[in-house]
KEDREN-912807 format. One record per residue: x, y, z of N, C-alpha, C in turn. Coordinates in steps of 0.05 Angstrom, whole numbers, plus 5000, padded with zeros to 4 digits. Example, Ala and Ser with C-alpha at 12.3 -4.5 7.8 and 13.67 -1.06 7.14 Angstrom:
KEDREN-912807
+--------+---------+------+---------+----------+-------+--------+---------+------+
| n.east | n.north | n.up | ca.east | ca.north | ca.up | c.east | c.north | c.up |
+--------+---------+------+---------+----------+-------+--------+---------+------+
|   5264 |    4886 | 5156 |    5246 |     4910 |  5156 |   5264 |    4934 | 5156 |
|   5257 |    4955 | 5142 |    5273 |     4979 |  5143 |   5258 |    5001 | 5157 |
+--------+---------+------+---------+----------+-------+--------+---------+------+
//
This chain:
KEDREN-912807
+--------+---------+------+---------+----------+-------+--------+---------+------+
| n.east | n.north | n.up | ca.east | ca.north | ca.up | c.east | c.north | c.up |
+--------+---------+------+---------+----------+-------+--------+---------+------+
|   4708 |    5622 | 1108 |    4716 |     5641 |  1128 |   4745 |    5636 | 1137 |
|   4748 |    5601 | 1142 |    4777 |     5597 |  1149 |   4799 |    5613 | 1135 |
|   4793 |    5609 | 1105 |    4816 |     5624 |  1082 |   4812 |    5661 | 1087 |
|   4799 |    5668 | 1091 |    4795 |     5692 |  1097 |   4810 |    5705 | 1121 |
|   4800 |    5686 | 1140 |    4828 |     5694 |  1169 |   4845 |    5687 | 1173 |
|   4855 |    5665 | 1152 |    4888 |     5657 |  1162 |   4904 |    5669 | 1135 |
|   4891 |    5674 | 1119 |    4905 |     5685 |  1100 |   4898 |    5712 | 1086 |
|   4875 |    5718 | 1085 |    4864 |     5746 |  1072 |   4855 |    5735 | 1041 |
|   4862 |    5714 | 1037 |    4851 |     5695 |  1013 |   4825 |    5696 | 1009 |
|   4815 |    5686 | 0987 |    4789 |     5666 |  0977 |   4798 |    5642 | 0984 |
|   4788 |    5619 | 0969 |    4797 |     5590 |  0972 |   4815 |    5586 | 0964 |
|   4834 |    5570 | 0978 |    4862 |     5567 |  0983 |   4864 |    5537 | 0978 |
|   4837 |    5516 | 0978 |    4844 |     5494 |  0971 |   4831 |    5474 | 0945 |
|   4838 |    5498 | 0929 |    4816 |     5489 |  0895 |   4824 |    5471 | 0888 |
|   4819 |    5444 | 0871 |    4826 |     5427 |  0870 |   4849 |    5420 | 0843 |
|   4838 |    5448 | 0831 |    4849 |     5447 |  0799 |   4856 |    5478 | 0784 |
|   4879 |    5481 | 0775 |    4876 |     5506 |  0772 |   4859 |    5531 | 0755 |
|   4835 |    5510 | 0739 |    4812 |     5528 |  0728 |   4784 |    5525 | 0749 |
|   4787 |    5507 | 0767 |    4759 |     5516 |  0784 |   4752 |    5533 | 0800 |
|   4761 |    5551 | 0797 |    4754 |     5583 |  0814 |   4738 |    5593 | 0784 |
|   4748 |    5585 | 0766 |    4736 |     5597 |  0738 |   4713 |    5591 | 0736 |
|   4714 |    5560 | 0729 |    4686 |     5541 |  0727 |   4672 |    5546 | 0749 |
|   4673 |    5559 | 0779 |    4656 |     5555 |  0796 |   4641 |    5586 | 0791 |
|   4654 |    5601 | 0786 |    4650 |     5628 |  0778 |   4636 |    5635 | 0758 |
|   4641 |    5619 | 0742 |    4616 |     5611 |  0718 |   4592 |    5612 | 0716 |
|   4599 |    5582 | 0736 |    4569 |     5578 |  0744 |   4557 |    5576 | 0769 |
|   4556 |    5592 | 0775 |    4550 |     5600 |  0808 |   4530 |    5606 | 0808 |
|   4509 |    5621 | 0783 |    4481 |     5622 |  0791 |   4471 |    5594 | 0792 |
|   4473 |    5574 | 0770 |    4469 |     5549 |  0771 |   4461 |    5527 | 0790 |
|   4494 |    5535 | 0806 |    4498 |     5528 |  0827 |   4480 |    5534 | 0854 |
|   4480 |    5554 | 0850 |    4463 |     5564 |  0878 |   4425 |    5557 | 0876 |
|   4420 |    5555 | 0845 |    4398 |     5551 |  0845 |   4400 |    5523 | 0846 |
|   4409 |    5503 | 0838 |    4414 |     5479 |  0844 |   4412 |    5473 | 0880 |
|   4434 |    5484 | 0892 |    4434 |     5480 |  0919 |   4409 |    5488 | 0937 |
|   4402 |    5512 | 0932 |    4374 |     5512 |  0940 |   4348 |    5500 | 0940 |
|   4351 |    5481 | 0907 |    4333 |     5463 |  0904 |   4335 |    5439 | 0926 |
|   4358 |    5438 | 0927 |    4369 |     5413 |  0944 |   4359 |    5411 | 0973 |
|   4364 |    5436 | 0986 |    4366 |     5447 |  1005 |   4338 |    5455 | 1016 |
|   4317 |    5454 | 0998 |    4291 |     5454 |  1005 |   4282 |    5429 | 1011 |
|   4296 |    5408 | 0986 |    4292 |     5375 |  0985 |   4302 |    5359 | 1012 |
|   4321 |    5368 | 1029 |    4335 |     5366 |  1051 |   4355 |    5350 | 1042 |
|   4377 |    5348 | 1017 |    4399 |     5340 |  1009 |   4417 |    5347 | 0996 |
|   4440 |    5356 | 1007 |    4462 |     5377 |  0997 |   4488 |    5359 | 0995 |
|   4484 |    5330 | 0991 |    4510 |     5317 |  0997 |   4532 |    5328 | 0986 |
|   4516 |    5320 | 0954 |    4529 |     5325 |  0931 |   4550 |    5353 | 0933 |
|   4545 |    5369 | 0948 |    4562 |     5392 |  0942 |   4587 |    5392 | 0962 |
|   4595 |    5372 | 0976 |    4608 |     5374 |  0997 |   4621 |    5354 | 0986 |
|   4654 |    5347 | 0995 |    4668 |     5334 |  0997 |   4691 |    5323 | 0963 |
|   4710 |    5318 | 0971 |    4724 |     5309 |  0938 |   4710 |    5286 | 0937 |
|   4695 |    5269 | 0947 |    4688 |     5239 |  0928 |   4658 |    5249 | 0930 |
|   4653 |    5269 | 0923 |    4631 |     5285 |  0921 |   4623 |    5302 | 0899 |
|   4606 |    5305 | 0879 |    4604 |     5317 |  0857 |   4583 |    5332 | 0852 |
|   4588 |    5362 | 0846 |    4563 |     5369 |  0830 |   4569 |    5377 | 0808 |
|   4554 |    5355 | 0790 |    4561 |     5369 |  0754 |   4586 |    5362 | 0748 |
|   4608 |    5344 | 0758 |    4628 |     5336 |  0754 |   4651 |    5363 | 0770 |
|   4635 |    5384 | 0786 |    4655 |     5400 |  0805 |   4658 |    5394 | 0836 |
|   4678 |    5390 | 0845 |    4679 |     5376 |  0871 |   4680 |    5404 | 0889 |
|   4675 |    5399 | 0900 |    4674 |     5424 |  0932 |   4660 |    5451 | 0912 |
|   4633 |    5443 | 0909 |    4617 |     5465 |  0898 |   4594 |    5474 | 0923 |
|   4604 |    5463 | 0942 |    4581 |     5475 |  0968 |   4604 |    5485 | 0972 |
|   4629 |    5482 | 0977 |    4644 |     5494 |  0989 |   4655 |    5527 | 0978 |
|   4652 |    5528 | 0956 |    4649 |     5550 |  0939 |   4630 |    5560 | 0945 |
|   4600 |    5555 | 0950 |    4577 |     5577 |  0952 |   4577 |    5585 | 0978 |
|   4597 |    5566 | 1000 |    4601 |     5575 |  1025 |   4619 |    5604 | 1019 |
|   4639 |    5605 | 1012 |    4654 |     5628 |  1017 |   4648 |    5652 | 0990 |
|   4629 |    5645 | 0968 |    4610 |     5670 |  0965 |   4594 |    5679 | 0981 |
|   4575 |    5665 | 1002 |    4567 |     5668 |  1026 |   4578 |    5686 | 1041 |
|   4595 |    5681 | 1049 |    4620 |     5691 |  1068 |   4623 |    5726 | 1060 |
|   4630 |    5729 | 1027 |    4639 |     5751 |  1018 |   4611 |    5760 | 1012 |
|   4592 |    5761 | 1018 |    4567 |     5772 |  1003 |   4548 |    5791 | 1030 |
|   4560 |    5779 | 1053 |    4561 |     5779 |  1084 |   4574 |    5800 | 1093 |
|   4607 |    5793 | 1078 |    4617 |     5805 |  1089 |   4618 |    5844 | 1072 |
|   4602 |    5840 | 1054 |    4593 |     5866 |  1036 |   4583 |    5886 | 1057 |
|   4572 |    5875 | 1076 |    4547 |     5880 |  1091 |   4555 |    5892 | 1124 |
|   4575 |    5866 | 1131 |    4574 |     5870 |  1159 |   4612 |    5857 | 1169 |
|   4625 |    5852 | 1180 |    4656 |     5856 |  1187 |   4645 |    5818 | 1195 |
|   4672 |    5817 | 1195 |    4675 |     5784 |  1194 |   4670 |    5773 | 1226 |
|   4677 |    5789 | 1243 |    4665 |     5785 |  1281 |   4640 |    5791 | 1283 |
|   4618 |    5812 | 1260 |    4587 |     5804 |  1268 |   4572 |    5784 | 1249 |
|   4592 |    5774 | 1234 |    4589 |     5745 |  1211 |   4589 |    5715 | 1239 |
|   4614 |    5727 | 1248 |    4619 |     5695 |  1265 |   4601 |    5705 | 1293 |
|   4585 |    5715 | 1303 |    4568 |     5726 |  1320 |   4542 |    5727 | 1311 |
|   4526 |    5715 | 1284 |    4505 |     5718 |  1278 |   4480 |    5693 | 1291 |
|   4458 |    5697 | 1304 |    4449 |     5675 |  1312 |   4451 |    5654 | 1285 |
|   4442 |    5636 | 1290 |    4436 |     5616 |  1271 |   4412 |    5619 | 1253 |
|   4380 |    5623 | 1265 |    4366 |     5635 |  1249 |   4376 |    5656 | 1231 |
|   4381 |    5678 | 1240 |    4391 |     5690 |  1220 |   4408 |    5687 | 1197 |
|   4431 |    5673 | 1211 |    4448 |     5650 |  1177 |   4432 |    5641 | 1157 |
|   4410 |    5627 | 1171 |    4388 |     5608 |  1150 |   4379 |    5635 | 1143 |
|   4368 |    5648 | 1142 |    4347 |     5670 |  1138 |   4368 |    5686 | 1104 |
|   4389 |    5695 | 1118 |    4408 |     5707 |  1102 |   4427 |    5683 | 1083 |
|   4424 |    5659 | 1085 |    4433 |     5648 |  1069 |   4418 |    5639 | 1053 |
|   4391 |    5636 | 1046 |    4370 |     5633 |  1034 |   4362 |    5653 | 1010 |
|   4369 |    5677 | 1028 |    4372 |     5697 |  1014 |   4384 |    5706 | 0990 |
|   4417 |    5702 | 0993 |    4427 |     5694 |  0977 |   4427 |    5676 | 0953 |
|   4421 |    5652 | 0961 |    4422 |     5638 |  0940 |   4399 |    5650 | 0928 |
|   4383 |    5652 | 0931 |    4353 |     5668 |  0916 |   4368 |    5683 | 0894 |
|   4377 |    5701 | 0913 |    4391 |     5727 |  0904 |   4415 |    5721 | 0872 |
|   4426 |    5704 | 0875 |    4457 |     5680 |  0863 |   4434 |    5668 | 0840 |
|   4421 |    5659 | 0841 |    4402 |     5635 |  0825 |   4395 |    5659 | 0802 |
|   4383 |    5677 | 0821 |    4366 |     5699 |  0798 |   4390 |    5713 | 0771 |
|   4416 |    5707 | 0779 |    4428 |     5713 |  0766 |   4437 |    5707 | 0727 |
|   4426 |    5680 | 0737 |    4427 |     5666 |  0721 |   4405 |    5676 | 0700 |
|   4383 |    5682 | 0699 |    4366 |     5690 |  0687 |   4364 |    5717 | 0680 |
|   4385 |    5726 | 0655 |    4381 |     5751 |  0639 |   4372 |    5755 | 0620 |
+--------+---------+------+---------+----------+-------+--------+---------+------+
//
C-alpha cells in the first residue's frame, strides 16, 4: 500500500531486477504455499531479506501488494485502509484461495 501512495507504483523495493517476473510466475504457488502456512500458524519464511521462500526473498511481501491490488479492484484505497480487521482476514483468505486455484489448469 506504502508504494501505491507515495508513488502510484507496485513494489518499489525488489531486490533484483527479474523478481517482479519470478514472483509473477509464481504467485499461484506462492499463495497456495502461504496459506498452507498460514493455517499452520507460520509465515516467517515469506517476510524479510534473510528470509526465503523457494530461494525468493520478500515473497509475503509480494502477495501483500497483490492483496492490495485485488482490493483495490473492488473498493478505493481509504475503504482498504478503513476495513475492520476481521474483514482483512476474511478477504485475505479469500484471495489466496482465489491466487492458489490459479495454479491448477
Amino acid at each position: 500500500m506504502e508504494g501505491l501512495i507515495l508513488s502510484g507504483e507496485g513494489f518499489h523495493q525488489a531486490p533484483s531486477p527479474g523478481w517482479i517476473t519470478l514472483c509473477r510466475e509464481r504467485l499461484p504457488e506462492i499463495a497456495a504455499a502461504y496459506l498452507a502456512r498460514l493455517d499452520g500458524g507460520d509465515v516467517r519464511g515469506f517476510f524479510g531479506s534473510w528470509l526465503h521462500y523457494r530461494g525468493i526473498k520478500y515473497a509475503g511481501y509480494f502477495l501483500g501488494y497483490r492483496f492490495i491490488r485485488y482490493l483495490e479492484e473492488r473498493i478505493t484505497l481509504r475503504e482498504i485502509a478503513l476495513l475492520p480487521r476481521a474483514r482483512i482476514g476474511e478477504a485475505a483468505r479469500s484471495f489466496l484461495r482465489r491466487t492458489a486455484k490459479a495454479e491448477v489448469k
